[in-house]
Structures are given as C-alpha cells and as structure tokens.
N, C-alpha and C positions, 0 to 999 in steps of 0.2 A: 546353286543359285538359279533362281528362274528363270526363263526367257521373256524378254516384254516382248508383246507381240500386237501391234496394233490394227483392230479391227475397224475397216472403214465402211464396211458393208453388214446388210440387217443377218442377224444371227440369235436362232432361239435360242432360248435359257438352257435347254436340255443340250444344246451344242457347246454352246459356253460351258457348260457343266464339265461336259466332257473335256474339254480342251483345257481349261483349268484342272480336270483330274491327272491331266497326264503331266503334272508342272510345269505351264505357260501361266505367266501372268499377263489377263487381255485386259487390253484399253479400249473400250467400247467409243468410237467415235463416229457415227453415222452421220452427223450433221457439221457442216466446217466450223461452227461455234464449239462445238464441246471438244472438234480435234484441236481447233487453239488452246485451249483450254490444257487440256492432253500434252501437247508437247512444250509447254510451258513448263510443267514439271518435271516429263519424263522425254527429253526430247534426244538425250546423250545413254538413255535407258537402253530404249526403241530397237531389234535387231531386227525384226522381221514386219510383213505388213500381207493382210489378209483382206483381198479386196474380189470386183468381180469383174469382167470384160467390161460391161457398159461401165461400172462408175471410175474405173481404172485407175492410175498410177503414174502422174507425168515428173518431168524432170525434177520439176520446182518443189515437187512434195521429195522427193528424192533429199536433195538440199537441206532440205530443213530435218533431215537425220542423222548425223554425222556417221554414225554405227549402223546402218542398216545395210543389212547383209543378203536379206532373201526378201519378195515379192513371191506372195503365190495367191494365183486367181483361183476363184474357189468355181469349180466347173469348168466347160472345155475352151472358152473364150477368153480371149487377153487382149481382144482392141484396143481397150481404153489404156493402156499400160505401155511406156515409149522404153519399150524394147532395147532399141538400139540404146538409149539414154544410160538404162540400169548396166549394159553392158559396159560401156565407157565407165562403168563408176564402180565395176565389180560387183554388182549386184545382181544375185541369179534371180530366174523367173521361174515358178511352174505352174501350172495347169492343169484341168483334170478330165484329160479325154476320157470320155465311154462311161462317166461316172451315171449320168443320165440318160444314154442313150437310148435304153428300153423303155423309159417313162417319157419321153419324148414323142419317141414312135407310137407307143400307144396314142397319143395324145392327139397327133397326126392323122390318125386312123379312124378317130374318134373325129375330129374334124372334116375328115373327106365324110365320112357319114351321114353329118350333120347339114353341112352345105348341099350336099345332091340330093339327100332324102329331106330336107326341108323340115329336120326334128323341131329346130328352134322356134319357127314360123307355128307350127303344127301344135307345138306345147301352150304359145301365146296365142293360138285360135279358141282351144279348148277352152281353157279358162273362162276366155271373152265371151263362151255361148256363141260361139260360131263356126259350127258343128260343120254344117254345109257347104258353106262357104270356102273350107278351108284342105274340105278334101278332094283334092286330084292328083295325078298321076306325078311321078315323080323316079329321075333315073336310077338305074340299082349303080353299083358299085363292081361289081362281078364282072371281068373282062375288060373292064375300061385299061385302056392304056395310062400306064405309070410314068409319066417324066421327072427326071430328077437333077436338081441344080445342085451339084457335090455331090461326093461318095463317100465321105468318112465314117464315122460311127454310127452317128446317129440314118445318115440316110441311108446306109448297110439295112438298119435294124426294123425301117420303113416299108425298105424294101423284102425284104422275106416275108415281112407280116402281107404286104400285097400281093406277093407273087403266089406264096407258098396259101397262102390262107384265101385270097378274092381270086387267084387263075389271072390275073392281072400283069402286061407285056409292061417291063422294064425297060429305059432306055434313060439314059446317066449322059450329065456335065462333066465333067473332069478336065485338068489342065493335059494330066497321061490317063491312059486308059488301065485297068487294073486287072492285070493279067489271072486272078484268080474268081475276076468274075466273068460266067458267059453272057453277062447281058448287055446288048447296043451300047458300047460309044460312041457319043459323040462329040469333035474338038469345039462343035459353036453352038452356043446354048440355043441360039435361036433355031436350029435343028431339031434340036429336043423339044421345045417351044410348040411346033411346026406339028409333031408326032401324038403330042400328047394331049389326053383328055383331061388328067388332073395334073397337075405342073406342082411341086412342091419343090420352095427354095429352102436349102438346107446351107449356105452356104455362111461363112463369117463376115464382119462387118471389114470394114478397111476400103481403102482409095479403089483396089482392084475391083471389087465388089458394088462401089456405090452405084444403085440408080442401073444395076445391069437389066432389073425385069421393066421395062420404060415400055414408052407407047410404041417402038419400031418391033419391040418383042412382042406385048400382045398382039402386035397386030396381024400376026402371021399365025394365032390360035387357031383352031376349030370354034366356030359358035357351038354355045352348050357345052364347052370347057370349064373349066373352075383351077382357081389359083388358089395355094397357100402357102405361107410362110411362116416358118419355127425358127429360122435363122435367126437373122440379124436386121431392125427396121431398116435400114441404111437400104439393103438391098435392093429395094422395093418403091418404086418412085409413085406415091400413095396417089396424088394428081394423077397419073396416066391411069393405076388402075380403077379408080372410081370411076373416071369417065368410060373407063371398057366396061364395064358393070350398066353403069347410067343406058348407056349406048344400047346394052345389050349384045354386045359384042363376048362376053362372058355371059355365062349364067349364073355366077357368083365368085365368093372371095371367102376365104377365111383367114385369120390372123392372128397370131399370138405375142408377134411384137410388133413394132412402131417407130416408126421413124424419130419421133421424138415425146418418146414416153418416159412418165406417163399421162404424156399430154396427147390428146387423140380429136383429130379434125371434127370438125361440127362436121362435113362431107361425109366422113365415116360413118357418125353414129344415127346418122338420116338414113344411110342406106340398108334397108332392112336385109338386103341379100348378101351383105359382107357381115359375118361372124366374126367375132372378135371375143377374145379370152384375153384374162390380164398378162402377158408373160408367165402363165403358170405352168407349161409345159411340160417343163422339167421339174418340175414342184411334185415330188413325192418323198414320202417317210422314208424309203428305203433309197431314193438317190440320193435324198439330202445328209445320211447318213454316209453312206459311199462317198461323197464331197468332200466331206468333214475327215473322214477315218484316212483319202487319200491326203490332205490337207498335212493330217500327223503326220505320216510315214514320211512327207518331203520334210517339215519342220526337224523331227529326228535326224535322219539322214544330212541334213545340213548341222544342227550340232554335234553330231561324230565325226564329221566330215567325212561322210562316206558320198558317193555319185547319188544325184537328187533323182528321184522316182521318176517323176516325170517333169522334166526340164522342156522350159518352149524351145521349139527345133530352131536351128538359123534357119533365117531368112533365104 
C-alpha cells in the first residue's frame, strides 16, 4: 500500500514523477485552501509531510494528522518546523545538509563578483547607451579578505572556491572552532566583521541568529566592504544595512534572501548598489535533484524502520 505523503512546498512534475515512481502517493498542497481541502479526505491517510525551512511545520499542522510519522525538510534548513513539537508527538524530522551546498557557493561567488565588479550596473549602462558614463574602475576580488558568518557546508564550500581559486584570507564565525580547518577563528562575529572585506552570512534563521548582522556590526566594517547573504533573511536586519549602503559606509550588498519574502522593501529595490536574486541560490538541476533523491532514502528508511539518513541533530 502506498505511502500518502503530503507536499506543502512547490515541487516540479519531473520530482513528483519521481516520488510517485518510487510508490508515494503525494498530496500536492501548496496553498492553505487546497491543504483544507487535502486533509478533509485524506487526513487519517497522511504519514509523512514534505515541506521547506522557510514555510515550515508548526504544532497545530502536527494535530491535524493523527498518523503522521515523519516531517522531512526538503534542503538543509528546518526553522520553520517546531522541533521540539514533532518530538513530544513522536514525530521525526530530517533535512538535507550539503544537498546544495556547491550550487550555493557558486552562487555566492558569482555574487561577490557582481557587487565589487559593478556587472549588474555595467549590463544596465550598456543597454541605455551609456557607454561612458558607466565605465570606471572597479575593485578586483583577488586577495580581498574573506569573512565568514558559519562554517557548515555550504560556507566550507565558499570558502575553498575563495581561498583556493581568488588567493583570498579566510576568517570564520563559529560557536567552536573546527579543528580540521587552518583558517582564523573567531568566537565574536563582530571580529570577523572588523577583518573582513567581503562578509558573507551563511548562517540559519532562528532566535540565535535574528538581526545578528545590525548597525553595531557594520559599523565596525572597513569602508569599501560589501555584505552578502545566502542564509537566512532573519539574519540580516535589512534597515541598518541600507542605511550603511545609503551612508556609504559599505560599498554594497548583495542578497539572495529577505527578511520577509517574498516581499522586498521599496528601500531595497531603490538602492541600486544592493543586488538581490530571488532565493535562487540553491536553485539548480543537479541539487534539486540531490534534495529529492535525499528526500527518498529518509522516506524509505522510515518505512523499513531502519535509522533515518539524516535526522535534525538535538538541540
């Protein structure tokens, strides 16, 4: 017999294909009308649920499944999903470290590029017929010092493409330092902050995290610094960095999430020196595939009841 398995998050046909191949029966509900809708019929069905950090997994959806057994976040984030909740209720959680990681980093890299060489500006001069105007000098990337908010996977993966590939000085956030890397810890971000020319926040969303990159953090930048973030919006307290932008106090921003997307400040989208990408980061064929395929292997591994792939660690 099949497994129901309800999707609350956007998922191609060619994923769904596959996850129906492997005998899941999915309930496609992406919008809260069609999941009423959904467990209205199949509500006692429903074993598992297939969601993503940002749109998450709280108690009260918990409840309204009597049978649900497994929660798995499809990529490395599980904020939105109350943890502690699904555990009080027997409900496992997993997640999908490093499924992204290298399409991430690319994307990162592709962004510190863009912000200090002034591509985006330089593509919308062209166009305009304004040749002149639009060309001046502009920092390399080469050498510049690397700061980094987290060391997990994806800023691991950051971090080599900078080091190894731009000659580019590493120095890392971490809560411990990580003994099989030689590059600078440091315990307070705002050290890192302090050190570095491009600052990228790789960190996850949660209480820990809100509002950690604020005005007390830029303000101890290097002018001619530049910020990004591939994290999580929460991070990032969008107000203080604009006005370091505004200010001049930064020489730019890049972005690929939002504090509350995907709704994105009028402040933002004025400020032509902050770059911004939809959350695509992690948007490739080959991790979204890797998402999906880790996705199965937890789904299996909990109907055999064998130990789940990758289970969210305790707290």
């Amino acid at each position: 017999m099949a497994i129901h398995l309800l999707v609350v998050t956007r998922l191609s046909r060619h994923h769904q294909a596959r996850i129906e191949a492997a005998g899941y029966r999915l309930h496609m509900a992406e919008d809260p009308g069609t999941r009423r809708a959904v467990l209205r019929e199949h509500r006692d069905d429903i074993r598992a649920v297939l969601t993503i950090g940002t749109i998450g997994f709280t108690a009260e959806d918990m409840d309204d499944l009597p049978n649900l057994g497994l929660i798995c976040a499809q990529g490395v984030g599980f904020e939105g999903i109350d943890v502690a909740a699904a555990r009080e209720r027997h409900i496992a959680v997993t997640h999908g470290p490093g499924t992204n990681a290298e399409t991430v980093a690319d994307h990162t890299l592709g962004l510190m590029l863009a912000c200090l060489r002034r591509i985006p500006q330089g593509d919308a001069g062209v166009r305009q017929g304004q040749w002149q105007e639009i060309r001046r000098s502009a920092p390399m990337l080469h050498g510049k010092t690397l700061g980094l908010l987290g060391m997990g996977n994806i800023a691991r993966a950051i971090a080599r493409r900078a080091h190894y590939g731009f000659d580019m000085p590493i120095v890392y956030f971490s809560r411990q330092p990580k003994p099989d890397l030689d590059w600078r810890h440091e315990s307070d971000p705002g050290h890192v902050a302090r050190q570095a020319d491009v600052l990228v926040s790789a960190l996850p969303g949660g209480l820990e995290t809100h509002h950690l990159v604020n005005d007390a953090l830029l303000s101890v930048m290097r002018p001619g610094s530049i910020v990004i973030n591939i994290g999580r919006g929460s991070v990032v307290d969008t107000d203080a960095l604009v006005r370091a932008v505004q200010e001049k106090r930064l020489a730019g921003a890049a972005l690929d999430v939002f504090e509350h997307e995907p709704e994105v400040s009028q402040a933002l989208r004025e400020e032509h020196r902050i770059i911004m990408t939809p959350h695509t980061a992690g948007l490739s064929p080959e991790a979204l595939d890797a998402t999906v395929d880790l996705v199965m292997q937890n789904l299996a591994a909990f109907l055999e009841g064998k130990p789940l792939i990758t289970s969210v660690p305790e707290a």
